[in-house]
VEXDREN-2710 file (C-alpha; in Angstrom, 1 decimal):
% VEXDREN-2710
k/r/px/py/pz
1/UNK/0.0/0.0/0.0
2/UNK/1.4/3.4/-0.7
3/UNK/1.6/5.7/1.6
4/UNK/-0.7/7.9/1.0
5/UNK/-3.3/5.8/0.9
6/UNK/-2.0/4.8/4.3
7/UNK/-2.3/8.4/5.6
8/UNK/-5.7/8.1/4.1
9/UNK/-6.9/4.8/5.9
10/UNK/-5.2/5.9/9.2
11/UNK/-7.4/8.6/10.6
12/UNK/-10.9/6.0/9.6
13/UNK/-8.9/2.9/11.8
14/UNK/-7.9/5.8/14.4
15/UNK/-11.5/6.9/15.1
16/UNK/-13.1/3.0/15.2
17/UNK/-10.6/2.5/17.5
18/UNK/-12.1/4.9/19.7
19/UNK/-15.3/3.5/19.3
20/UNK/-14.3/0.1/20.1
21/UNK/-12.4/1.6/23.2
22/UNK/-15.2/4.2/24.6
23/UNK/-18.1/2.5/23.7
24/UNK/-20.1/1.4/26.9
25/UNK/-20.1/-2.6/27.3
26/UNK/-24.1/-3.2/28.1
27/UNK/-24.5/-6.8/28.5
28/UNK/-28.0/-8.1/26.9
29/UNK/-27.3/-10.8/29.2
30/UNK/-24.9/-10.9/31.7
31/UNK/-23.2/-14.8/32.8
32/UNK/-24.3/-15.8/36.5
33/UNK/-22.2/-14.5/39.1
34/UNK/-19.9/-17.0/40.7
35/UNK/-16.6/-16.8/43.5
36/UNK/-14.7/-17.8/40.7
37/UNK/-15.9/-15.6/37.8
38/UNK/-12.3/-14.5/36.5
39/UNK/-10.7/-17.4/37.8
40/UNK/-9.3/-18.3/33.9
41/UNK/-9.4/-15.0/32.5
42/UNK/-7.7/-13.0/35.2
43/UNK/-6.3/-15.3/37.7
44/UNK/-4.2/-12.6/39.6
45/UNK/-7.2/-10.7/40.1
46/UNK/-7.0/-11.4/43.9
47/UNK/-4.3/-11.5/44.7
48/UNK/-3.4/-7.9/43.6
49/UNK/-6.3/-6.6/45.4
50/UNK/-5.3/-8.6/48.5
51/UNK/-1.4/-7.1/48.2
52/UNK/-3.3/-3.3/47.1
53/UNK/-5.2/-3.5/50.2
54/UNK/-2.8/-4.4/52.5
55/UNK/-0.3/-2.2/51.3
56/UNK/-2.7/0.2/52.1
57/UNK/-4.0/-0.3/55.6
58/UNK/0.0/-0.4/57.0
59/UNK/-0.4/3.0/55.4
60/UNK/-3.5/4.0/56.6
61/UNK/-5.6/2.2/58.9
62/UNK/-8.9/4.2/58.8
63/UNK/-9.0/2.7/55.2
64/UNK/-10.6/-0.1/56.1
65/UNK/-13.9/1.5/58.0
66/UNK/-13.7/3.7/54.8
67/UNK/-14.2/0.8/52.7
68/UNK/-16.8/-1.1/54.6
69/UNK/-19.1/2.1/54.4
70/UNK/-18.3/2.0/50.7
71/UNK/-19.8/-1.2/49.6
72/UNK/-22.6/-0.9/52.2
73/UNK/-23.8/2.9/50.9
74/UNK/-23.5/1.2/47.5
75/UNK/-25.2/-2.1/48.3
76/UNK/-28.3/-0.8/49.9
77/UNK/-29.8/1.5/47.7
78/UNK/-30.1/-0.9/44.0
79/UNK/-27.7/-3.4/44.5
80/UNK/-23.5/-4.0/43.9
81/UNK/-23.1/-2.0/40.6
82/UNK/-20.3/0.7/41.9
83/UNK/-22.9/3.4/41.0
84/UNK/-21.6/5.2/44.6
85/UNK/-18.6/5.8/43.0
86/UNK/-19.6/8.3/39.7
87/UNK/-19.2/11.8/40.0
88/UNK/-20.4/14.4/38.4
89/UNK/-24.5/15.9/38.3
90/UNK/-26.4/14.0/40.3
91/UNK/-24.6/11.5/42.0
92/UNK/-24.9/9.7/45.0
93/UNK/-22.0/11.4/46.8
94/UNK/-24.1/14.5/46.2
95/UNK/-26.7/12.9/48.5
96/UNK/-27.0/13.4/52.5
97/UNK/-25.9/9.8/53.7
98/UNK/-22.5/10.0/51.2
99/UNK/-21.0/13.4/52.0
100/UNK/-18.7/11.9/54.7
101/UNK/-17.9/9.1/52.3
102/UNK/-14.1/8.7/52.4
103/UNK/-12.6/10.1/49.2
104/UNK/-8.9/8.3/49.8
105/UNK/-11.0/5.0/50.4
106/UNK/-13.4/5.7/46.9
107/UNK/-10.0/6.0/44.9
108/UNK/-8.3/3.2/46.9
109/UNK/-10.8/1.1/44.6
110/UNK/-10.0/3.0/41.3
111/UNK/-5.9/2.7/41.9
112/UNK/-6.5/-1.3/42.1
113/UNK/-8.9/-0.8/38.5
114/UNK/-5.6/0.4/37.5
115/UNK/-3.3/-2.6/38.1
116/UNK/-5.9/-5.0/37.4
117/UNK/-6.3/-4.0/34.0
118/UNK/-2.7/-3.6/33.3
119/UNK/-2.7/-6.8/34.5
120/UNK/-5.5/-8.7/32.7
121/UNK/-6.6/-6.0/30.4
122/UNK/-10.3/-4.3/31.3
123/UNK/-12.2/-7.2/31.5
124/UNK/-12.8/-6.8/35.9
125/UNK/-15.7/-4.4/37.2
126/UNK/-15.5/-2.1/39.9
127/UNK/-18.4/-3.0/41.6
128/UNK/-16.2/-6.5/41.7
129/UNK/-12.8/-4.9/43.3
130/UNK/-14.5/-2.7/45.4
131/UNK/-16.0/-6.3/46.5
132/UNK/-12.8/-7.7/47.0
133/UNK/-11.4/-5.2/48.9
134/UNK/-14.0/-4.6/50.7
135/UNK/-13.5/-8.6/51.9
136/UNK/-10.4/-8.0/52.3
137/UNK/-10.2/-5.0/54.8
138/UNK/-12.1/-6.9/56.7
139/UNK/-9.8/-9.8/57.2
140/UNK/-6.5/-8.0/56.7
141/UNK/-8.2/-6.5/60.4
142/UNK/-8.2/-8.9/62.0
143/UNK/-12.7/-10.6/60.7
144/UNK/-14.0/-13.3/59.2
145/UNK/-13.8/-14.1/55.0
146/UNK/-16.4/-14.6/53.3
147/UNK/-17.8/-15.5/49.7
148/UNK/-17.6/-13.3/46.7
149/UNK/-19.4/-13.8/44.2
150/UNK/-17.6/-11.9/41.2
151/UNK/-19.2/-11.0/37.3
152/UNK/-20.9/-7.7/38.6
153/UNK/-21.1/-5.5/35.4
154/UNK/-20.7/-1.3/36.3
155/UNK/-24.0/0.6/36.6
156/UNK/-24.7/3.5/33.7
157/UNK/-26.3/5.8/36.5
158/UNK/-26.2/6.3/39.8
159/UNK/-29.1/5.4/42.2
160/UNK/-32.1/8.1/42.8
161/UNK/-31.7/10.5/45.3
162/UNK/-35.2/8.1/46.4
163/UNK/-33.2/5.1/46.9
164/UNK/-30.2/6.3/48.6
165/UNK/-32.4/8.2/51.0
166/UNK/-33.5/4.9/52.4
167/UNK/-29.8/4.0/53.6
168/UNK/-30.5/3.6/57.4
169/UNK/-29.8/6.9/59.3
170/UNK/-27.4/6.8/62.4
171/UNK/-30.2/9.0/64.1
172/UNK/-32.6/6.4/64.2
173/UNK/-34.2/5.7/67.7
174/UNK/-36.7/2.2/66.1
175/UNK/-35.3/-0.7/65.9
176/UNK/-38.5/-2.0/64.1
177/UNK/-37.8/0.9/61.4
178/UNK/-34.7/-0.4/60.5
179/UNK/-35.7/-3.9/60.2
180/UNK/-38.4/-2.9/58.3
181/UNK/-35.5/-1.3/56.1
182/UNK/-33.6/-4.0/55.8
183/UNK/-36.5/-6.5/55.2
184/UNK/-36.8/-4.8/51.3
185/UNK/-33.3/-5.6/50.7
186/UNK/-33.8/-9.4/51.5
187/UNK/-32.4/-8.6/55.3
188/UNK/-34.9/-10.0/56.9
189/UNK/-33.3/-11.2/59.8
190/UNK/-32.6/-9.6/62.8
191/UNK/-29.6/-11.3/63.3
192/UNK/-28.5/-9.3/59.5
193/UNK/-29.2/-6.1/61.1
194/UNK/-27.1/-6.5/64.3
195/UNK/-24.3/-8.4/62.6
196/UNK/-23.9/-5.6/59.8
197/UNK/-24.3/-2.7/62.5
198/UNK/-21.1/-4.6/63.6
199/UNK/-19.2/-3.2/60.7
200/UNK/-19.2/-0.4/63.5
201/UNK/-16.4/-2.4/65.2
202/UNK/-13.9/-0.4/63.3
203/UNK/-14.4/3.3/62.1
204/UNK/-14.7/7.0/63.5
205/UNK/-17.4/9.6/63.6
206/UNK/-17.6/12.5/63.5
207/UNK/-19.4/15.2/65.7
208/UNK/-22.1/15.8/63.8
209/UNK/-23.4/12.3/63.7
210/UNK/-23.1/11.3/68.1
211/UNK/-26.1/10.9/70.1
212/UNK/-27.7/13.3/71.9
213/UNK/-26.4/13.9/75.4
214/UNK/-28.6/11.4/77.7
215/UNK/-26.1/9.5/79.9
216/UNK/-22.2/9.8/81.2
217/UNK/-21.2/8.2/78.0
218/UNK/-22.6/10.7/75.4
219/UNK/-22.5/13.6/77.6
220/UNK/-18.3/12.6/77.6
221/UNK/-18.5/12.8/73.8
222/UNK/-20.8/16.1/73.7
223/UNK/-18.0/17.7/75.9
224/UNK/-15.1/16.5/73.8
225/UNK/-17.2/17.6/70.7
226/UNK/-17.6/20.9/72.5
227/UNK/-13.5/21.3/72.7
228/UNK/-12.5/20.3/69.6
229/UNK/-15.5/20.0/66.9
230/UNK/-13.5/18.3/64.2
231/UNK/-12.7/15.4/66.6
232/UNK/-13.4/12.4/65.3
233/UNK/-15.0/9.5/68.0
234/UNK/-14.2/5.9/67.9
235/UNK/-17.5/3.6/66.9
236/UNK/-15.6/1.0/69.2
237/UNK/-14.6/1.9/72.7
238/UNK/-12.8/-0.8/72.9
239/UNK/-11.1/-1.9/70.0
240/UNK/-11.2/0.7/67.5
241/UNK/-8.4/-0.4/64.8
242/UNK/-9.4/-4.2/65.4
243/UNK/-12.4/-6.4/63.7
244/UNK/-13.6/-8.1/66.7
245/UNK/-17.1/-8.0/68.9
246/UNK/-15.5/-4.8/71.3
247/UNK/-18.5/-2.7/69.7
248/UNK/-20.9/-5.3/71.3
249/UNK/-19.1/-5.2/74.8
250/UNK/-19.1/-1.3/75.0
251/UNK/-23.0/-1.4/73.9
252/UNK/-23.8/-3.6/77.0
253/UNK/-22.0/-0.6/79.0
254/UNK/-24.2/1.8/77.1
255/UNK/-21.3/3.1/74.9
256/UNK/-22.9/3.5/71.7
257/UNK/-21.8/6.2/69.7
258/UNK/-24.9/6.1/67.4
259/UNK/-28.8/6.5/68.4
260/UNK/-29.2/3.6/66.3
261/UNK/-26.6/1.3/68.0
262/UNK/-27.6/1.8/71.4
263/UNK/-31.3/1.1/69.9
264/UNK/-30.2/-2.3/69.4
265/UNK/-28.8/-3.1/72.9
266/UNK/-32.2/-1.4/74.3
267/UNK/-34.5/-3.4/71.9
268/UNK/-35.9/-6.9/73.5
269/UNK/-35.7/-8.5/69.9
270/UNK/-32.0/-7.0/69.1
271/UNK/-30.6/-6.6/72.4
272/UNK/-30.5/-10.7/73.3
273/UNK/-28.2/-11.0/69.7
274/UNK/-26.1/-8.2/71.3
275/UNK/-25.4/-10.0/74.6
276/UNK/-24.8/-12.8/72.5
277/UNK/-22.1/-11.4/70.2
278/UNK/-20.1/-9.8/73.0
279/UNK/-19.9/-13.5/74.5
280/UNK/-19.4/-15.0/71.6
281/UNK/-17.0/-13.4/68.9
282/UNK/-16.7/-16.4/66.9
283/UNK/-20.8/-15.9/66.6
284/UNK/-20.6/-12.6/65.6
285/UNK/-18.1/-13.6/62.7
286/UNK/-19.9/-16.2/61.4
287/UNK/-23.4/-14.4/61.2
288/UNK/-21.3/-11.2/59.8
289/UNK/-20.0/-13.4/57.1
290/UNK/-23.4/-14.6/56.3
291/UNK/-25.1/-11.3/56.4
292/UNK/-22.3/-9.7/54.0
293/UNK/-23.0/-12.5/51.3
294/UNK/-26.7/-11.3/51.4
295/UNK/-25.8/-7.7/51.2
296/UNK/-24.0/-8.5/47.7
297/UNK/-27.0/-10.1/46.8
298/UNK/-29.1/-7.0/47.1
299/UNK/-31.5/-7.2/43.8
300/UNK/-30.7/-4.8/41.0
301/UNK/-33.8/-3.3/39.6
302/UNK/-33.1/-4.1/36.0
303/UNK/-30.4/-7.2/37.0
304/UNK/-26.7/-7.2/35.9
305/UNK/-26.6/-4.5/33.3
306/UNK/-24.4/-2.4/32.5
307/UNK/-20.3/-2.3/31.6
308/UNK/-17.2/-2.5/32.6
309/UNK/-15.7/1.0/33.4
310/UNK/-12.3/1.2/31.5
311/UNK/-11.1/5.0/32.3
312/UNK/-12.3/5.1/36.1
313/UNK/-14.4/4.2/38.1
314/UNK/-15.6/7.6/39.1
315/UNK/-17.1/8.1/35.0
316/UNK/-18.9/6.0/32.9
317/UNK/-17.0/4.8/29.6
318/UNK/-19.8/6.5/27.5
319/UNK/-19.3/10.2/29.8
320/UNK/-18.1/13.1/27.9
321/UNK/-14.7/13.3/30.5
322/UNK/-13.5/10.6/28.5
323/UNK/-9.5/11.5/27.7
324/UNK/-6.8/10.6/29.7
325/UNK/-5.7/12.8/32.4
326/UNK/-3.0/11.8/35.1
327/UNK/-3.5/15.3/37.2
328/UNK/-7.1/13.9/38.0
329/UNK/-7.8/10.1/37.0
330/UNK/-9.5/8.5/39.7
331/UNK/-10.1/11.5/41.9
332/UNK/-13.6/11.6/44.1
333/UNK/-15.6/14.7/45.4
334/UNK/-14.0/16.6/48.0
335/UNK/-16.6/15.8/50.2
END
């Protein structure tokens, strides 16, 4: 071929290219989800996650609450599809519940995108790392595993401001509101509240979000809130860093940081599963594990549709912020 005609054909191969590259990948119908997924077509997957998320936590501990409250905000509202993680108009970390969302933790989940792909080319969801990781935090402090099961495809939008208004509020005083809450999600059991509430076993809050001051406990937290307003109080009494039952134990002394966790130790149906927890760690690991595979079963309205984000996960591949930019790749809101 001569070259001009090779100048010619260049700019027509450039542009499908592009296509091929930006164009969203909706599935018509997605493959069943299974623990083993990308066992064949990306058998590193975890253990770059694992080694991405350890890394991490020796770096920054606080990661791993961050995490948990991650794939929880973006479980509840529609389901595992990674749609907490898209910015721009609209999204859910515009919304109430995910302002406080923790931005280091939201791009701890795009970096490992990055070396997965470079890995075993863009063929792994976010919704499935942040998965992964989130599994991982969890045992890398010191909790139980659990099963994953992987072939999650991206959501194209994020949930309604609707749905992610019904993420349980740490102000709530009912016990039989939040099981009601849970009960749409296929939570039924009371046993899935408690034992997810026990995610609280690691994590900080911050001022804003204590209960009101009713007892020595709380009224020791409004004072300290009083002296320093960005202080930031442990969820655990006990244990803060570690991913045991300690929140349990300091709820049977009434040190709850929430409204809604010392509802459940005042409850009669929650409070007995309580008692039992701070007994009974292994208990509490083995109904957390359980409840956490329900969680990432949460029903997606329309069922596994969508794609697999290539550029971030923050943007879908079909947005308009579609070129490569180092300065900002992967960033989330400020908030």
């Amino acid at each position: 071929m001569k070259m001009a005609a090779v100048v010619a054909v260049l700019p027509l191969v450039v542009s499908t290219l592009a296509v091929l590259l930006c164009a969203p990948a909706v599935a018509a119908g997605a493959a069943p989800l299974s623990v083993d997924f990308h066992a064949v077509s990306c058998p590193q997957l975890e253990s770059i996650v694992r080694s991405s998320v350890q890394a991490a936590l020796q770096r920054e501990i606080a990661l791993a609450a961050g995490l948990l409250r991650i794939f929880f905000h973006d479980c509840f509202p529609q389901g595992c599809d990674a749609s907490v993680y898209l910015n721009g108009t609209n999204s859910e970390l515009q919304q109430g519940p995910n302002l406080s969302l923790q931005p280091r933790a939201l791009k701890l989940v795009d970096d490992i995108r990055a070396k997965v792909h470079a890995a075993c080319g863009p063929i792994v969801s976010c919704a499935d790392i942040s998965a992964l990781a989130t599994r991982d935090v969890v045992v890398v402090s010191g909790g139980p595993s659990f099963a994953v099961s992987l072939g999650q495809l991206d959501s194209l939008t994020p949930a309604s401001a609707a749905l992610v208004g019904q993420l349980p509020s740490p102000f709530t005083a009912s016990v039989q509101t939040l099981l009601a809450s849970f009960k749409t999600r296929g939570l039924g059991e009371a046993g899935d509240l408690v034992a997810l509430s026990g995610g609280h076993t690691i994590g900080r809050s911050q001022c804003d979000f204590i209960r009101p001051a009713e007892d020595t406990y709380s009224r020791k937290m409004a004072a300290n809130c009083t002296k320093n307003p960005k202080r930031l109080e442990n969820l655990d009494a006990i244990t803060p860093d570690a991913f045991d039952n300690g929140y349990y134990i300091a709820l049977t002394f009434n040190q709850g940081v929430f409204t809604s966790d010392m509802a459940l130790i005042r409850d009669r149906t929650t409070a007995p599963i309580v008692k039992q927890f701070a007994n009974d760690k292994a208990a509490f690991f083995a109904q957390f594990a359980k409840s956490m595979v329900k969680l990432s079963k949460v029903p997606r309205p329309s069922g596994n549709v969508g794609e697999i984000r290539r550029i971030s996960c923050f943007r879908t591949n079909a947005s308009p912020l579609l070129a490569v930019d180092s300065s900002d790749e992967g960033l989330a809101a400020s908030a």
